[in-house]
N, C-alpha and C positions, 0 to 999 in steps of 0.2 A: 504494500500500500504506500509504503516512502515514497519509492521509486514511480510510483504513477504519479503520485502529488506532484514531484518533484519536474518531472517528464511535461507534465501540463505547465506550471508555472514556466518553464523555459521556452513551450511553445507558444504559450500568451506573451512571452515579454519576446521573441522572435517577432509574433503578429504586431507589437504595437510598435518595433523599431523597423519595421519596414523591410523585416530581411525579407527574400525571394525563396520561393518553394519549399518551405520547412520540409521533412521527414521524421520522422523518430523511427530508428526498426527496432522489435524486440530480437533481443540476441542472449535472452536469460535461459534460455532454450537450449544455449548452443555451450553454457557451463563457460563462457569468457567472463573477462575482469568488469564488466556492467548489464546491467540491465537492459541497458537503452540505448543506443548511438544516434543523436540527434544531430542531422545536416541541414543546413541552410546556406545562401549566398548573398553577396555582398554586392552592391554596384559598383562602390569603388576602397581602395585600403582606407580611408576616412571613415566609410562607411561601415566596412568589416569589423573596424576596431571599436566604433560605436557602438554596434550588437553586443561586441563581449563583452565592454564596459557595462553593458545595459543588461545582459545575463549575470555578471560576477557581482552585481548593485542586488539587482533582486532574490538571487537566493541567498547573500547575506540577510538582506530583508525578512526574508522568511524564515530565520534560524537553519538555514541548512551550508554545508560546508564548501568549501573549493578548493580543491587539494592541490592544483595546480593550472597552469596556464604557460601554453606555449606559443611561438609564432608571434611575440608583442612587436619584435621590430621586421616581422615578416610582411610583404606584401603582398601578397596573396591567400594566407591558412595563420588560422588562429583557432586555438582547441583549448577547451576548457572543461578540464576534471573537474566534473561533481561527483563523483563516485560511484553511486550507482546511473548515472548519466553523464556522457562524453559527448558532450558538443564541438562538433567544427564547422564553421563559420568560414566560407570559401569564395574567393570570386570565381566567377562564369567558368573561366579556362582550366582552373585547377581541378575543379568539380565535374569536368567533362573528361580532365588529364588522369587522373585519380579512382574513375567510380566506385567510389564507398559503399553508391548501392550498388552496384552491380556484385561487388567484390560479399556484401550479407545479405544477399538475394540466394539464400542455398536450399532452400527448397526444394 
């Protein structure tokens, strides 16, 4: 139940910073290091690093933890360990270079 709250709140504060095509997969199924891997995209690195800020703000907010954060001086990928939810925050090219989903699409 954490990990769903947790999962939601990332995906509302995704929707209200404007990121593009949220995802969350569940991958609790698959016995890896989270719950959840949530992907979204950025218009520009202004923009991506806005999201994280605006994910790493709110689940402070919410008493839940952030264990870490990568990519702050990257231009393109920014990922942000909430524990039981991994967010990365990607522009266009990297998200297409990369497929996250494709890659826990194993169905």
């Amino acid at each position: 139940m954490h990990s769903i709250k947790l999962k939601n709140l990332i995906l509302d504060t995704l929707e209200d910073s404007k990121a593009l095509d949220p995802v969350a997969i569940d991958v609790n199924k698959y016995g890896v290091f989270a719950d959840y891997i949530v992907i979204s995209s950025g218009t520009s690195n202004r923009h991506i690093h806005s999201i994280s800020n605006a994910i790493i703000r709110s689940i402070k907010e919410k008493s839940f933890s952030v264990l870490g954060v990568e990519g702050k001086s990257s231009e393109d990928w920014v990922l942000v360990d909430a524990g039981d939810v991994v967010i990365h925050i990607m522009n266009e090219e990297a998200r297409k270079f990369y497929d996250l989903e494709g890659l826990w699409d194993i169905d």
